[in-house]
C-alpha positions in Angstrom: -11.5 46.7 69.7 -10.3 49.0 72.2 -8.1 51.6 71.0 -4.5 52.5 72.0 -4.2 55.7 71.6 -6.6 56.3 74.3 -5.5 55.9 77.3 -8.7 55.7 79.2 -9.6 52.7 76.8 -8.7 49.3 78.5 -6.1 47.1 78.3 -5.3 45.5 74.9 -4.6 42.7 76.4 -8.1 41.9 76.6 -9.4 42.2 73.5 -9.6 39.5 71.4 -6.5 40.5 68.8 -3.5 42.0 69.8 -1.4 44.0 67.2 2.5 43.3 68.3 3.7 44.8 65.0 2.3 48.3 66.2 6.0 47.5 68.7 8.1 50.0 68.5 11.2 48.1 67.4 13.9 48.5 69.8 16.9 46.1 68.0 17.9 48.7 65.2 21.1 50.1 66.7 24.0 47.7 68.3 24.0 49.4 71.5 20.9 50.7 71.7 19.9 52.8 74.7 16.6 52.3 76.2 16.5 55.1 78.6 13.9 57.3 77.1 12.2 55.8 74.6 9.2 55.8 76.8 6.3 57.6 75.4 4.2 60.4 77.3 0.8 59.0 76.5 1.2 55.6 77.7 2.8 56.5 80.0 0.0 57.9 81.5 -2.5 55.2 80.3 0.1 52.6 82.1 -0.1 54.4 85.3 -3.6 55.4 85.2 -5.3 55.1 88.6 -7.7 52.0 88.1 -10.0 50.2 90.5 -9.7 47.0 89.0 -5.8 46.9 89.3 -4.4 46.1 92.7 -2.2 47.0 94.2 1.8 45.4 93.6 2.7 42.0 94.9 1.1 38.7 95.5 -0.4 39.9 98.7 -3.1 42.1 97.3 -4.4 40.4 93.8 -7.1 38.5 95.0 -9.5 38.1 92.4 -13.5 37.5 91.8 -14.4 36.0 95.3 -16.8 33.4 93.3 -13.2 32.0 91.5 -11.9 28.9 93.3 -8.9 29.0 95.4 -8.0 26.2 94.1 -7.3 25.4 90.5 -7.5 21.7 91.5 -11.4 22.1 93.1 -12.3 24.1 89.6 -16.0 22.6 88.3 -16.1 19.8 86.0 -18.7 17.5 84.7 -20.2 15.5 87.5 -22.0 11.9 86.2 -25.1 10.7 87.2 -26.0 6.8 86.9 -29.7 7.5 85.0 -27.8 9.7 82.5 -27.1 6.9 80.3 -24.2 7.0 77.5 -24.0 10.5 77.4 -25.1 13.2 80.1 -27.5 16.2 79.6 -26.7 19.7 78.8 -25.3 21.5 82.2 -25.7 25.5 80.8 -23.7 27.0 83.8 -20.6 25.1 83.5 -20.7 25.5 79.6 -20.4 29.2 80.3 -17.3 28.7 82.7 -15.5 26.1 80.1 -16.1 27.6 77.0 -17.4 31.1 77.1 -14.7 32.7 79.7 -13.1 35.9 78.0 -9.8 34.5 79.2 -9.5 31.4 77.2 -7.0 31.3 74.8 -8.5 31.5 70.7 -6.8 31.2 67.6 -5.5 34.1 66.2 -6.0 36.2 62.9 -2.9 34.6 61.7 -3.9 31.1 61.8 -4.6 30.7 58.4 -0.8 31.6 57.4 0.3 28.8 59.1 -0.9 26.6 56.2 0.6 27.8 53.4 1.4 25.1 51.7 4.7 23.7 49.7 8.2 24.7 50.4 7.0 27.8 51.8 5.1 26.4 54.7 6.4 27.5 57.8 6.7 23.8 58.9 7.6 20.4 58.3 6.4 17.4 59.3 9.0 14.1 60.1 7.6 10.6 61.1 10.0 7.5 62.1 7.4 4.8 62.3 7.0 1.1 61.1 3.6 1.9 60.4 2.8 4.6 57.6 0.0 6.7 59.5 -2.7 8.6 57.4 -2.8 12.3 58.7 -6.1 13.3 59.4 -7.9 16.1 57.6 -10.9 17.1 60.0 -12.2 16.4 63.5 -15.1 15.1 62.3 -13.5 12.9 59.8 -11.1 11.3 62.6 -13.3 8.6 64.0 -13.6 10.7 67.7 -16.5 10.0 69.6 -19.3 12.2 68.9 -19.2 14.0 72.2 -15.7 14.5 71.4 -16.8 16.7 68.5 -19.1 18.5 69.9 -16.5 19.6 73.0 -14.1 20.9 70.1 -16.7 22.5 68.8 -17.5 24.2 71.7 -13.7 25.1 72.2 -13.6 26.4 68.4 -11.1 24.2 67.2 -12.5 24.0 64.0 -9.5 22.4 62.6 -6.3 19.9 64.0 -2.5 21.2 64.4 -0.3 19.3 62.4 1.3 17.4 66.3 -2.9 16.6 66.4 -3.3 15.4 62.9 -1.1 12.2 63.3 -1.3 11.9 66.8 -4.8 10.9 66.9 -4.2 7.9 64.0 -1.0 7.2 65.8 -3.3 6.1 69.1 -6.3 4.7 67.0 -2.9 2.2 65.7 -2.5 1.6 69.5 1.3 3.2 69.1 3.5 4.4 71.8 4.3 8.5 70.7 7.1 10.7 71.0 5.6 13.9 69.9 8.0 17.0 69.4 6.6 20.3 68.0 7.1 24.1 68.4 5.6 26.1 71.6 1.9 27.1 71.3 0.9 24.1 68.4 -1.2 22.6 70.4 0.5 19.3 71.5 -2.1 19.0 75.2 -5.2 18.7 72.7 -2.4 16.4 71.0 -2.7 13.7 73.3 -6.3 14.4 75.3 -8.2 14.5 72.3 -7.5 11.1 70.8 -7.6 9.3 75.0 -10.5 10.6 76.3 -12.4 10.3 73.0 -11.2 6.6 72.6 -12.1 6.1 76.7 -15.6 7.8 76.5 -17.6 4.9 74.9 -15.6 2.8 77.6 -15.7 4.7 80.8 -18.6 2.5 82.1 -16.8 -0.6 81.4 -13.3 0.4 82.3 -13.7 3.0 85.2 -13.5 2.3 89.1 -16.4 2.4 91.7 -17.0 5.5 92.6 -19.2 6.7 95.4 -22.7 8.6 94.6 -22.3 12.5 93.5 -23.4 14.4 96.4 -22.8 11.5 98.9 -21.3 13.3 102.1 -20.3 10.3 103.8 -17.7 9.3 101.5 -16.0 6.0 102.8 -12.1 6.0 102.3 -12.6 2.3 101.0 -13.3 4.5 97.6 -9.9 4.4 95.8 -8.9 6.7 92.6 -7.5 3.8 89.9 -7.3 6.5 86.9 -7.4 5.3 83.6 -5.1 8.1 82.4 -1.7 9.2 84.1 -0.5 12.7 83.1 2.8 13.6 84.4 3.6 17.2 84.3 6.9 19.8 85.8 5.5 22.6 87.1 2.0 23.3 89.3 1.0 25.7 86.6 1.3 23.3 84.2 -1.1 20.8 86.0 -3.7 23.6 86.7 -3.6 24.2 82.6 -3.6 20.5 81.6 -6.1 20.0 84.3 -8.6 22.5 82.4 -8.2 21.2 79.1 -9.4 18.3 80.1 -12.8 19.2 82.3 -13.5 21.1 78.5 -12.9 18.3 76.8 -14.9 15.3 79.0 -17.6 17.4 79.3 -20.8 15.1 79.3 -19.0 12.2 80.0 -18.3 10.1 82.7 -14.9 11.0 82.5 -14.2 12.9 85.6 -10.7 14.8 85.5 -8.1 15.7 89.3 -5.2 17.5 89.7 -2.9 17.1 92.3 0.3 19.3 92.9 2.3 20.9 95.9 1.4 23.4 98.1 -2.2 22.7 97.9 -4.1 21.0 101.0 -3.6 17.4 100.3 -7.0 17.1 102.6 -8.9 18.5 99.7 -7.2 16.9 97.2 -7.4 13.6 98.2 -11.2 14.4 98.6 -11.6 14.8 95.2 -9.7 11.4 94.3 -12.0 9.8 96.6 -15.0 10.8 94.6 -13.3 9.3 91.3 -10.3 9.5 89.2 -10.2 8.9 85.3 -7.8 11.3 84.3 -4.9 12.4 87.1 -2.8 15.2 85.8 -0.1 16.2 88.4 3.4 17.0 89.7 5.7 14.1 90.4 6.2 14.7 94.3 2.3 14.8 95.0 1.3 12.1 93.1 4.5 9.9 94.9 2.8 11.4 98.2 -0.6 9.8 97.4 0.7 6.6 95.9 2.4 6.0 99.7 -0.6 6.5 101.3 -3.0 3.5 101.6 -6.2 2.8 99.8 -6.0 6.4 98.1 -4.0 5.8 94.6 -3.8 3.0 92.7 -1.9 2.5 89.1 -4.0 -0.9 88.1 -5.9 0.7 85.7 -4.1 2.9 83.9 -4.3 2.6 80.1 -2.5 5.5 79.0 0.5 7.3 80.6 1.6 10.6 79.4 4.8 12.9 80.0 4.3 16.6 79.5 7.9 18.5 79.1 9.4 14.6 78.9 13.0 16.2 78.5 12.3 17.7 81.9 11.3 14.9 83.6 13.9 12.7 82.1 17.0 14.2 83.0 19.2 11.8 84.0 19.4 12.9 87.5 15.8 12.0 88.5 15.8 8.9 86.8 15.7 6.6 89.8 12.7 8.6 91.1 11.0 8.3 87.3 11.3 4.6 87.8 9.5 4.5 90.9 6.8 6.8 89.6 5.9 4.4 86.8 7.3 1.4 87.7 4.0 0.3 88.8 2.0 1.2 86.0 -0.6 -1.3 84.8 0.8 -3.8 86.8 -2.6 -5.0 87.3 -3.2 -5.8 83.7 -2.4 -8.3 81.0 -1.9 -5.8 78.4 0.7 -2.6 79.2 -0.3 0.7 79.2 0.4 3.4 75.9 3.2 5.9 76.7 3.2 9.3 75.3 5.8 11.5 75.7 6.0 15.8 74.8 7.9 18.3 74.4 9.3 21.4 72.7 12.6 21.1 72.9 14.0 17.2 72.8 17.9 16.4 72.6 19.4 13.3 71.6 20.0 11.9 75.0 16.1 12.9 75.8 15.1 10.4 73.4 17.8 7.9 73.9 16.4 7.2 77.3 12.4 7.6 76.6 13.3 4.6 74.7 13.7 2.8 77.8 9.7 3.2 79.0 8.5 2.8 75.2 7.7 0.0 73.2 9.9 -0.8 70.1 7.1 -0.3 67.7 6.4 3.3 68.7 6.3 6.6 67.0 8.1 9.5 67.0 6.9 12.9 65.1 8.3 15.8 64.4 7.1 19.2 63.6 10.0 21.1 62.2 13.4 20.9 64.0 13.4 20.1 68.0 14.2 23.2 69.7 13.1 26.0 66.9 10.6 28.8 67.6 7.5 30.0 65.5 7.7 32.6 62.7 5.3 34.2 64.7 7.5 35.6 67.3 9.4 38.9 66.4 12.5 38.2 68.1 14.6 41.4 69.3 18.3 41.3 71.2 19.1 45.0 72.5 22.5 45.8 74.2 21.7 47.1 77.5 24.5 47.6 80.3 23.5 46.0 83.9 23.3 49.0 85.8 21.0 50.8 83.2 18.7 47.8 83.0 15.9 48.9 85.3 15.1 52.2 83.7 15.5 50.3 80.6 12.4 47.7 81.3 10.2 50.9 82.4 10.8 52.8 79.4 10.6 49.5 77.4 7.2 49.0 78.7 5.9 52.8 78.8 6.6 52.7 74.7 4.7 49.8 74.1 0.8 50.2 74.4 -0.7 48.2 77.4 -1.1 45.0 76.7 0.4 41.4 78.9 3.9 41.0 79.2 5.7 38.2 80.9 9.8 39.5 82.3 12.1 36.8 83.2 14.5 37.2 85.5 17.0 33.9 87.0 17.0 34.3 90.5 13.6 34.6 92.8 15.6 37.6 94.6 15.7 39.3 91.2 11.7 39.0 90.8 11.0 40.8 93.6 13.9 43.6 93.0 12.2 43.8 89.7 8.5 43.6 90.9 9.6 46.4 93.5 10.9 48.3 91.1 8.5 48.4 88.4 5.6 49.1 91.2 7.4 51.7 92.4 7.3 53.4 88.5 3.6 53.0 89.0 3.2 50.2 86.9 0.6 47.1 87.6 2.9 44.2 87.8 3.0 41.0 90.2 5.2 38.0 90.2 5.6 34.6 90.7 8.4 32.3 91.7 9.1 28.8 93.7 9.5 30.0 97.0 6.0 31.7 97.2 3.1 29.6 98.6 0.6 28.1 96.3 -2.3 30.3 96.7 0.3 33.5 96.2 1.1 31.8 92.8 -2.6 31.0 91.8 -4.0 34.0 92.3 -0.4 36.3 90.7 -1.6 34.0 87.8 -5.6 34.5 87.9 -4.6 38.1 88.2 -2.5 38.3 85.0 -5.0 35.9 83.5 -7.7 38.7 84.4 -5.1 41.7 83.2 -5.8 42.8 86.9 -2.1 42.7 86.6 -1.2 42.6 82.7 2.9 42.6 84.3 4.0 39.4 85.6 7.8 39.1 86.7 8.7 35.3 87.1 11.8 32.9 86.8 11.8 30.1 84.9 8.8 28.5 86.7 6.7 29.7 84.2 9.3 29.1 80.8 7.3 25.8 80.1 4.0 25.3 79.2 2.0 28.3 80.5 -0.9 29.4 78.0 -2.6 33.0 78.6 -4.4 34.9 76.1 -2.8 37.5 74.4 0.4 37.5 75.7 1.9 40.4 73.5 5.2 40.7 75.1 7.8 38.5 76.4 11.0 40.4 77.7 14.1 38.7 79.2 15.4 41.1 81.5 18.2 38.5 82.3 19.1 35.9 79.3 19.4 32.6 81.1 22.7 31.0 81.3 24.7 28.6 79.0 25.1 25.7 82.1 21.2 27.0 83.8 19.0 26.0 80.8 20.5 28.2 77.9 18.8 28.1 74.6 16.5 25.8 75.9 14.8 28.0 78.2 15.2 31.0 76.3 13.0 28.7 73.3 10.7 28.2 76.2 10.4 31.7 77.6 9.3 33.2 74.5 7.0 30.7 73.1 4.9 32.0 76.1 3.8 34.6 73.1 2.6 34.2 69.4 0.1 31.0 70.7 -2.3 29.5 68.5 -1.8 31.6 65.2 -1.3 35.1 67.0 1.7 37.2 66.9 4.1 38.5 69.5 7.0 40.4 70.5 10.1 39.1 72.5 12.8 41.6 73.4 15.9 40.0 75.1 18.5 42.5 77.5 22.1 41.6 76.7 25.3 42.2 77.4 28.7 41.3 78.5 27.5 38.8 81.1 25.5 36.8 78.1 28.8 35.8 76.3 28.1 32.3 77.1 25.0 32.5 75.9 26.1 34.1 72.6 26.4 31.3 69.8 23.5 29.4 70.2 21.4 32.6 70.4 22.9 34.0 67.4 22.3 30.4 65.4 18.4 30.4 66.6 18.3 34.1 65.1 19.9 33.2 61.8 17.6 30.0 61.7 14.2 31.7 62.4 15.4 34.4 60.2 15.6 37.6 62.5 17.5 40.3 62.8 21.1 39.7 64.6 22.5 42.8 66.1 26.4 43.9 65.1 27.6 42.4 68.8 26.1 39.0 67.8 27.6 38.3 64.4 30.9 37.4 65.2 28.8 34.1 67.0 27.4 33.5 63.9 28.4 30.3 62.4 30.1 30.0 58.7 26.9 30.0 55.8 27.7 26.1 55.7 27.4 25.0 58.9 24.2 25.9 60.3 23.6 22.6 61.8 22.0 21.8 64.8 22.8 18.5 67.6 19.0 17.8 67.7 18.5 17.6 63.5 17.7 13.5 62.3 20.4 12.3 60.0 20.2 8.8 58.1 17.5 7.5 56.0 15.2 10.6 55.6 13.7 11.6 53.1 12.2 15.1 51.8 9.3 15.6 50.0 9.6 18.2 47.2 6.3 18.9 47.1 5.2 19.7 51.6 8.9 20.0 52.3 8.1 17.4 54.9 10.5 14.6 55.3 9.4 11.1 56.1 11.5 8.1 57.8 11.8 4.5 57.7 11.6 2.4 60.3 13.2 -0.9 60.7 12.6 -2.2 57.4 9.5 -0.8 56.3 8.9 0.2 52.8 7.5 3.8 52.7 6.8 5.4 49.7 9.5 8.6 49.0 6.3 11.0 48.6 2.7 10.4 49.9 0.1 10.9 47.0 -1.4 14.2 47.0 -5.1 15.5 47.2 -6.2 18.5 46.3 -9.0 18.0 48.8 -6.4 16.7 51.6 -5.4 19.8 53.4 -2.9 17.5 54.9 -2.0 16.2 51.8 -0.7 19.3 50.2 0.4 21.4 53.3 1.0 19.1 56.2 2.4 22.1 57.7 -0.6 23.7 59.1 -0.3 24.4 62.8 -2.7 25.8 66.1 -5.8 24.9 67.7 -4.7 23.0 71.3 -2.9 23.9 74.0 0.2 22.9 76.2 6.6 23.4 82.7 9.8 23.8 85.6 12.0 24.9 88.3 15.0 23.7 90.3 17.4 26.1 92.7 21.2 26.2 91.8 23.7 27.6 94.0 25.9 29.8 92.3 29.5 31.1 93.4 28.1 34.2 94.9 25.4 32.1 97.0 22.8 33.6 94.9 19.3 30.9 94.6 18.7 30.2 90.9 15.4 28.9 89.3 15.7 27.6 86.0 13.9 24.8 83.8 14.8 21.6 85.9 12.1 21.1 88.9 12.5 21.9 92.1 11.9 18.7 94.2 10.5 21.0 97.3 8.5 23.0 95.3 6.5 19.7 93.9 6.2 17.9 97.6 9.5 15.6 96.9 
């Protein structure tokens, strides 16, 4: 591992353990003063003349020429009729899917996510009619043998605790509500148990599809995807859409993704040469429905919604309905919903109830809307006009590592992204109103630490997994009435994925008031430090109770700290018998080995453009 204290060395960022405690922590004074706590030698190292960092802004971080342009035309598996039930070794794309230095890996801290008993850092809650048996290993959860060896492949050598009842929860044929903490995993959630269940079916179930390598193409070849996965944000789609080449790797299976601001010309050319999995953004995936003999619902088994309290908000629901309103309409028996997310209020769920059946499942892992232990939260007082020198000096006393810094307007990235170029510093950005391909390669360059600074709005709060993020900083805390707590839970589980650790810092002051209370309660809950200027927020010791929590006929478990449900009538047992074998049966807690967003312009008083967590309808091709 590359040292820090040289500043020749490269970035930390892309080695394969990042150290976040090694922060310098900022948060020990009320009104702390950032302005020189930079420090000399990283300084240097930060601005060190580099070849391989371009120069600022989206215009000039093109990456490896031999990376696609497009997310969307990325490499997957391509079947063959002679290959029989399962294809042959393809050594090239293995390298691309599962050997890239860029994927995301568990951490060193994995393992402490399991501790086990009241101590375990998580609990699980399931409200089901059905009592489903947590599974232990991946090769002990009735997945398709392929299946195993793709997870293998992807070192999961273990499921999440979202994974571990998941996968029985669709082997019981259930409709799923699944609600877990950022970075645990809940996109391996769902595609693990459908594409294993639909690989020993895919020959069977799966639409004509023209020969690979036929370059005459007719039209008359329709996409009729099995699987429908509904996602916010393009980002998102591209992330989802990757998962799942890795994990239908010699199958027939053959992921798209579809999304604005790419050509629709090349998209719908990949439809054309077959569809079992469509991952996309609501506007496109309208767009291509319209359009005749190119998209086709019939088929669709399974229907998924990523960030589900996005994409229900009440204001979209007439165009929600039209989305799935013709799903498996060409079928006797309806489709399996699944719907994910983070953060999940009352009303969320109130009206996910409408597309569900009644006999579905809902499970929870630990309280909707709380963060990971791994994330060192930090609230500094910082005055606006001192905020700019404040991020630079920020950054220059931390060693070089990725850092995401949300702003809330898209005039605000590129003041920042200006600004911190202008200190020398390797940063790009991202927002709504760039085009696609400026937002695809911003990404591939921070993927690549090309660029280990990316300033962005909430465009990227949701979903977005990149290896060794070490530090999240909110240069602006988003507002009470513009996403609040919600996105703030959002913007720094960008950090501390998949059992590592990380560092979010958060700028406050006056302006934040609104803000106040709810961020104060998530510090107390998670147990961090509040500054002196947020405890008069704080709520009294006996009322630390929160709108999302599930009242009624719960039940903890003394011994996991996990509470279970009853559904309508069934008789579960208070405590599920233990095994001393049964990882799950003594720490159902344990948590990390998958992956897992939104946007929407608000017009304030002053005119300014917002982006926040809701979607904007002309960045997704409404």
């Amino acid at each position: 591992m590359a040292s820090t204290e040289d500043s020749n060395d490269p970035f930390l960022a892309q080695d394969p353990v990042n150290h976040p405690e090694n922060a310098p922590d900022f948060a020990s004074n009320d009104t702390q003063d950032l302005q020189g706590q930079g420090n000399d030698d990283n300084e240097n190292a930060w601005a060190t003349s580099d070849p391989a960092i371009p120069s600022q802004g989206t215009d000039n971080v093109n990456t490896d020429p031999g990376s696609p342009k497009w997310g969307g035309n990325a490499a997957r598996y391509e079947w063959k009729d002679e290959y029989g039930d399962v294809g042959p070794r393809n050594e090239e794309l293995e390298r691309e899917l599962f050997h890239d230095e860029h994927i995301p890996r568990p951490g060193d801290h994995a393992a402490d996510l399991q501790t086990p008993g009241e101590a375990a850092p998580y609990h699980v809650s399931i409200q089901s009619d059905l009592k489903l048996q947590p599974v232990r290993e991946f090769n002990e959860a009735g997945l398709h043998p392929v299946m195993v060896e793709n997870l293998q492949h992807c070192l999961y050598s273990w499921p999440t605790a979202i994974q571990s009842y998941c996968i029985p929860a669709l082997h019981e044929n259930l409709d799923v509500i699944g609600i877990a903490q950022t970075g645990s995993g809940k996109t391996a959630a769902f595609l693990i148990p459908i594409i294993s269940e639909l690989m020993g079916k895919a020959k069977k179930l799966a639409a004509p599809r023209p020969f690979v390598g036929d370059s005459n193409t007719k039209e008359g070849y329709r996409a009729e995807p099995l699987v429908l996965i509904i996602c916010p944000t393009r980002e998102l789609a591209n992330q989802i859409f990757d998962e799942a080449r890795r994990l239908c790797y010699r199958s027939m299976l053959r992921p798209c993704a579809v999304y604005g601001g790419a050509p629709v010309r090349l998209q719908r050319a990949e439809l054309q040469r077959g569809c079992d999995i469509l991952v996309g953004t609501p506007g496109r995936i309208l767009d291509f429905l319209r359009q005749p003999n190119v998209l086709s619902f019939n088929r669709i088994r399974y229907a998924v919604i990523d960030e589900a309290d996005e994409l229900l908000q009440s204001n979209w629901e007439d165009d929600f309905n039209m989305l799935i309103g013709d799903i498996g309409s060409g079928r006797d028996v309806s489709p399996r919903f699944l719907m994910f997310s983070a953060t999940f209020n009352e009303d969320c769920q109130k009206l996910a109830q409408k597309y569900l059946s009644p006999n579905s499942v809902r499970i929870q892992i630990s309280r909707p809307g709380s963060t990971v232990r791994q994330i060192r939260q930090q609230v500094v007082w910082v005055d606006e006009d001192r905020k700019r020198q404040a991020l630079v000096d920020l950054i220059m006393g931390l060693p070089k590592g990725r850092t995401l810094i949300f702003v809330n307007s898209k005039i605000d990235v590129d003041y920042v992204d200006d600004y911190l170029f202008n200190s020398g510093l390797p940063s790009t950005s991202l927002h709504g109103d760039r085009t696609q391909r400026e937002r695809e390669d911003a990404l591939r360059a921070f993927r690549t630490a090309k660029c280990p600074l990316l300033v962005t709005t909430g465009v990227s709060a949701r979903g977005l997994d990149v290896i060794n993020v070490m530090h999240v900083i909110n240069y602006t805390l988003p507002r009470d009435n513009r996403g609040g707590i919600t996105e703030y839970i959002h913007r720094i589980g960008r950090t501390a994925r998949i059992g590592n650790q990380g560092v979010a810092t958060s700028f406050y002051n006056d302006n934040n008031r609104d803000l106040a209370p709810a961020l104060a309660r998530l510090l107390q809950e998670s147990s961090q430090p509040i500054p002196d200027f947020l405890n008069k927020f704080l709520p009294a010791p006996d009322a630390l109770t929160f709108d999302e929590d599930m009242a009624g006929s719960a039940k903890k478990d003394s011994a996991t700290g996990n509470t279970w449900e009853r559904g309508d009538g069934a008789d579960w047992e208070e405590k599920q018998q233990l095994d001393e074998n049964d990882p799950w049966g003594q720490q159902r807690a344990g948590l990390l080995s998958g992956h897992e967003e939104p946007e929407e312009r608000y017009a304030t008083s002053e005119g300014d453009a917002h982006d926040t967590t809701a979607f904007d309808k002309n960045d997704i091709s409404w």
